[in-house]
C-alpha positions as CSV (number, residue, x, y, z in Angstrom):
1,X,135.4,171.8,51.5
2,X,132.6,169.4,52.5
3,X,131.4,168.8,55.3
4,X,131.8,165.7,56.9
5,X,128.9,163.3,57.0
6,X,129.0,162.5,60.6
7,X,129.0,166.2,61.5
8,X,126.0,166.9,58.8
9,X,124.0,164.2,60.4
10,X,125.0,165.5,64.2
11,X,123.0,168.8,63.2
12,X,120.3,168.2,60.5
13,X,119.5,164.3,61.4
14,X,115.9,164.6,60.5
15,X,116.1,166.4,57.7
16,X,118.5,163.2,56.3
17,X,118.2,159.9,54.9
18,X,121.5,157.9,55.9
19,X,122.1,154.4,53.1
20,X,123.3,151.6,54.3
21,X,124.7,150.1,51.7
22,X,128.6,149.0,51.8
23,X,129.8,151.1,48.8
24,X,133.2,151.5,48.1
25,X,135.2,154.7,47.7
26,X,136.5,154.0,44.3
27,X,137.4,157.8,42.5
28,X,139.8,160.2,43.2
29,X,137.8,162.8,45.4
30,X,136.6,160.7,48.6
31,X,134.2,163.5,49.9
32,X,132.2,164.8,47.3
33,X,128.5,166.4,47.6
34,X,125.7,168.2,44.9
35,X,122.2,168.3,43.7
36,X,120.9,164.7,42.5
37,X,120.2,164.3,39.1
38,X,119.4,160.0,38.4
39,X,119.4,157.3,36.4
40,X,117.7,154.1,36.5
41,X,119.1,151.0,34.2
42,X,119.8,147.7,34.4
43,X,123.5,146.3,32.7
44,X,122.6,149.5,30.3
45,X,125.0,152.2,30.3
46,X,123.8,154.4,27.3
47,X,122.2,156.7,29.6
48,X,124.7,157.4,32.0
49,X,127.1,158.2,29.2
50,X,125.1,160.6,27.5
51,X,123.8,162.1,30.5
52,X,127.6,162.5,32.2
53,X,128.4,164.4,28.4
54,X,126.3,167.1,30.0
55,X,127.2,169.8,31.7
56,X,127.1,169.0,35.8
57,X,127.6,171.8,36.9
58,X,128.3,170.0,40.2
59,X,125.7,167.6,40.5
60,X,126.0,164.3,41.5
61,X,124.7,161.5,39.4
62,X,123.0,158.9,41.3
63,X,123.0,155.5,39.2
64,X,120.0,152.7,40.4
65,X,121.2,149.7,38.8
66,X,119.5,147.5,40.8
67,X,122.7,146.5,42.6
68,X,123.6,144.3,39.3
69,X,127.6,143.5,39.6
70,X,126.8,141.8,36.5
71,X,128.4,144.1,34.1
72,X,129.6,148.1,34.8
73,X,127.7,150.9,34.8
74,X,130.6,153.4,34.7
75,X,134.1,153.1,33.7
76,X,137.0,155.4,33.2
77,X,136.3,157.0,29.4
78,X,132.5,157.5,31.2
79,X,134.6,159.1,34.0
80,X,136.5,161.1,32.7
81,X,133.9,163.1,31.0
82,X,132.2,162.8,33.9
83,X,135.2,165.2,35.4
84,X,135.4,167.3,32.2
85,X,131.7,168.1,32.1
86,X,131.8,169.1,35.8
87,X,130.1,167.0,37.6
88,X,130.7,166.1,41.6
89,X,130.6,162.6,41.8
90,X,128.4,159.6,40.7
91,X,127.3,156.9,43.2
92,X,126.1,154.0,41.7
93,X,124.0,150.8,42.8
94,X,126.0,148.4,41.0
95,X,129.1,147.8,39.2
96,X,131.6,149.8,37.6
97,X,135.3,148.7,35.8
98,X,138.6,150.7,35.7
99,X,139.0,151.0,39.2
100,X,143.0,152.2,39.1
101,X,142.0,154.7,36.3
102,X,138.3,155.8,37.9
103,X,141.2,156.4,41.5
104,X,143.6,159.2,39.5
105,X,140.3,161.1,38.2
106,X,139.2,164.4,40.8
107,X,135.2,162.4,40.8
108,X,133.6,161.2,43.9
109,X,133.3,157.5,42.7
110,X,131.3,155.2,44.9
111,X,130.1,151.6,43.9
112,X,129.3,148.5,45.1
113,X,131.9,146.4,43.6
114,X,133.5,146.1,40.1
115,X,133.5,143.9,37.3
116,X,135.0,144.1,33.4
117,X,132.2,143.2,31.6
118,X,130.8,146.2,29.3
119,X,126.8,146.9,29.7
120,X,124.5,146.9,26.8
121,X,124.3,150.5,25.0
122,X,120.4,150.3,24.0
123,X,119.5,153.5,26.2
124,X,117.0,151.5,28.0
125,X,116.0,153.3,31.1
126,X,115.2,156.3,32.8
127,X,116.4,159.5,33.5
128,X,115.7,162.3,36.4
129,X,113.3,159.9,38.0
130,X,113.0,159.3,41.3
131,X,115.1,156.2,42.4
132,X,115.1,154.3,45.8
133,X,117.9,152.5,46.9
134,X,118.0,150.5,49.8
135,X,114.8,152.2,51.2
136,X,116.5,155.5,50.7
137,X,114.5,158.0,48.2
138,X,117.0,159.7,45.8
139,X,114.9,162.7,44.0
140,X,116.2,164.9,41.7
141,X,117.0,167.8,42.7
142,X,117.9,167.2,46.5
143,X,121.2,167.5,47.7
144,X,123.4,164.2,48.5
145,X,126.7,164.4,50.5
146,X,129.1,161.0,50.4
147,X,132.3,160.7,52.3
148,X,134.2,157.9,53.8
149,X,131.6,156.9,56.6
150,X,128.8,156.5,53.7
151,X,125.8,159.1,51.9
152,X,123.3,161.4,53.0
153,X,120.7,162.8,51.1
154,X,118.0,165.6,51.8
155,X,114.3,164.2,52.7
């Protein structure tokens, strides 16, 4: 079981960074946590699919898309081998799409918003690169915990 965020930060607050972003809980596990692993793109999701084809092994995918609601990042074919590749959860900064499907799958889901449109499958991007969203570092590596009340992640 994870631990709640409010708790983590109650004991460890200067070891965390807290985001304030609004992102909505939008898979089927609210409280999810794991080691970061990134990708950076821009209404490009070629990446994130082949990376979430990988084994997880837990980790949770950390998606800087420059808060583009433009077009989605992730939707639920991407999340559901997301799931079957065992990873935690994927928190994105931007869009995804198949919000009623992405709710039934046991992934931590969280987003900024959703929109239908498909991204561009060029690969253009980066991956396991450090990412900061919001003034919030996200390295790959450290360890990220989201739950209802928002995301944490190690300093």
């Amino acid at each position: 079981m994870t631990i709640a965020t409010a708790d983590l930060f109650d004991e460890r607050g200067d070891e965390l960074d807290s985001l304030s972003l609004p992102l909505l809980d939008l898979g089927g596990r609210t409280a999810f946590d794991g080691p970061v692993r990134t990708v950076r793109c821009h209404r490009d999701n070629a990446l994130v699919k082949a990376l979430l084809a990988t084994p997880g092994d837990g980790a949770v995918l950390v998606i800087d898309g420059a808060g583009s609601l433009e077009s989605a990042l992730v939707g639920d074919l991407i999340a559901a081998s997301a799931v079957e590749n065992g990873w935690s959860g994927v928190i994105v900064h931007g869009a995804v799409r198949d919000r009623v499907a992405l709710a039934r799958l046991d992934l931590g889901v969280k987003a900024l918003g959703s929109n239908p449109r498909k991204s561009a499958k060029a690969g253009v991007g980066e991956v396991d690169v450090p990412v900061t969203i919001a003034g919030v570092e996200f390295a790959p590596g450290r360890h990220v915990w989201a739950d209802p009340d928002g995301v944490l992640v190690e300093r």
